[in-house]
C-alpha positions as a Markdown table, in Angstrom:
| # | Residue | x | y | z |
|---|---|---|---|---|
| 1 | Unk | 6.9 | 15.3 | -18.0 |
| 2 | Unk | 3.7 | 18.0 | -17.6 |
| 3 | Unk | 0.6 | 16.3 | -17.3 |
| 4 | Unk | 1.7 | 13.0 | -15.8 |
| 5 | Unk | -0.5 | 11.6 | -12.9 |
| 6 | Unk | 1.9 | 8.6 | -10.9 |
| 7 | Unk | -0.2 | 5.9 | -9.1 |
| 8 | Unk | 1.9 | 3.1 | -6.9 |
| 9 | Unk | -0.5 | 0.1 | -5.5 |
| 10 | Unk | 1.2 | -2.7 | -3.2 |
| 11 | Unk | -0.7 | -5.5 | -3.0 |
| 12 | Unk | -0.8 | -7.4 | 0.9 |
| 13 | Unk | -2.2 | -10.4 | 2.2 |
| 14 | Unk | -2.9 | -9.5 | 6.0 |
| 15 | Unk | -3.1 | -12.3 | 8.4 |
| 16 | Unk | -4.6 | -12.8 | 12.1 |
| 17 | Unk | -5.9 | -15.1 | 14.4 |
| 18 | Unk | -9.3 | -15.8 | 14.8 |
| 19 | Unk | -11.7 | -16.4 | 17.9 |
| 20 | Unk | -11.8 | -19.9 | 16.9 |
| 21 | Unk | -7.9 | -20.6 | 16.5 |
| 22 | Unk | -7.4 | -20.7 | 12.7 |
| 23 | Unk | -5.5 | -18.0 | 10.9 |
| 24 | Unk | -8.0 | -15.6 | 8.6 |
| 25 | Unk | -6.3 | -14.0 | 5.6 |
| 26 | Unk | -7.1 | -10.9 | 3.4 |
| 27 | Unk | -6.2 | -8.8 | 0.6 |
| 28 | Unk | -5.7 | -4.9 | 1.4 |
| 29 | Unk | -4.5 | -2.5 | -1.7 |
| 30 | Unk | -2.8 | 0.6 | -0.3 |
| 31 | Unk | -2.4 | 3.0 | -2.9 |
| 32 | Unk | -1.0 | 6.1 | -3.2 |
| 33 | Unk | -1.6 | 8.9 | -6.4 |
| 34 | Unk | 0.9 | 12.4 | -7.8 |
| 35 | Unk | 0.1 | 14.7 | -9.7 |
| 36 | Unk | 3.1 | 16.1 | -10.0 |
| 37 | Unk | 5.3 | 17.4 | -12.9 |
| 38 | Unk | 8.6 | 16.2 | -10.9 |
| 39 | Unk | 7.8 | 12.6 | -10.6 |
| 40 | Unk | 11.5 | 12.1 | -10.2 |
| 41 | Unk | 12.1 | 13.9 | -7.5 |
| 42 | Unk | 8.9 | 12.6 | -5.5 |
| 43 | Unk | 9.2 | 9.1 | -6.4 |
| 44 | Unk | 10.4 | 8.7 | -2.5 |
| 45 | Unk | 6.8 | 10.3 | -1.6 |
| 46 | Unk | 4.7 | 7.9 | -2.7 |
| 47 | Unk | 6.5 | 5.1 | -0.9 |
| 48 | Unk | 6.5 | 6.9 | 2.1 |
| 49 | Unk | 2.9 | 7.4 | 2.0 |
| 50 | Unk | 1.8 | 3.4 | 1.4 |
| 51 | Unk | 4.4 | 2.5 | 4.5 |
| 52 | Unk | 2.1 | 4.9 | 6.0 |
| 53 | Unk | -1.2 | 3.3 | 5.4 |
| 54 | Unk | 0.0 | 0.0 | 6.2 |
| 55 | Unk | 1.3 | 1.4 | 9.9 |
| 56 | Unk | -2.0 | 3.4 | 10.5 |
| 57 | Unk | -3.9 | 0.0 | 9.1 |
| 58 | Unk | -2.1 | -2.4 | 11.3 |
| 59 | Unk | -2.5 | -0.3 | 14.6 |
| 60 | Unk | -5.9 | -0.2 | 14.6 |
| 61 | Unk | -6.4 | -2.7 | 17.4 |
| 62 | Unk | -6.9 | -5.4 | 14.8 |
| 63 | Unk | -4.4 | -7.8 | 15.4 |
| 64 | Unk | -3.7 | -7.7 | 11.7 |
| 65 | Unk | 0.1 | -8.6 | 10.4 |
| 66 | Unk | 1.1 | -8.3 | 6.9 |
| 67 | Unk | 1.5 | -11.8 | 5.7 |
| 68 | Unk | 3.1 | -11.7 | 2.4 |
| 69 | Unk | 3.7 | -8.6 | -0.3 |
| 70 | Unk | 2.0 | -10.4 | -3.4 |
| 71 | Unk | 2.1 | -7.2 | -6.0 |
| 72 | Unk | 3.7 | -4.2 | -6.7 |
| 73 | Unk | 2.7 | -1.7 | -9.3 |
| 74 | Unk | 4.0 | 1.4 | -10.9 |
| 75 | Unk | 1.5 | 2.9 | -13.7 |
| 76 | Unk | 2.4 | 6.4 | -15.3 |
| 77 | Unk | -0.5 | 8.0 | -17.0 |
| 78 | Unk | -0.4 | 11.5 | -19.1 |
């Protein structure tokens, strides 16, 4: 397991109202990156640290509510 970088990306469509009363939609990515040789212990980490981003994202005074979760991806690279 030396050498391995983990990368998890959740994919979001975002949703919030607009001035003129339709709904506007987006795409975020929140990503989050180990380079680690104990992935399996800090698989947890990684999770932690998108829920993260998504809070700190959403509290910005934006209005902004996740929408839909459309992807979630897992790559291991050595």
């Amino acid at each position: 397991m030396q050498g391995l970088k983990y990368v998890e990306t959740l994919v979001v469509t975002p949703e919030k109202p607009s001035a003129g009363g339709d709904t506007v939609y987006r795409t975020a990515y929140f990503n989050s990156t180990i380079n680690q040789n104990e992935i399996d212990k800090l698989l947890q980490f990684p999770r932690q640290m998108i829920i993260n981003a998504i809070a700190q994202w959403t509290s910005e005074g934006s209005a902004w509510v996740i929408s839909s979760v459309d992807n979630h991806y897992n790559n291991i690279v050595k």
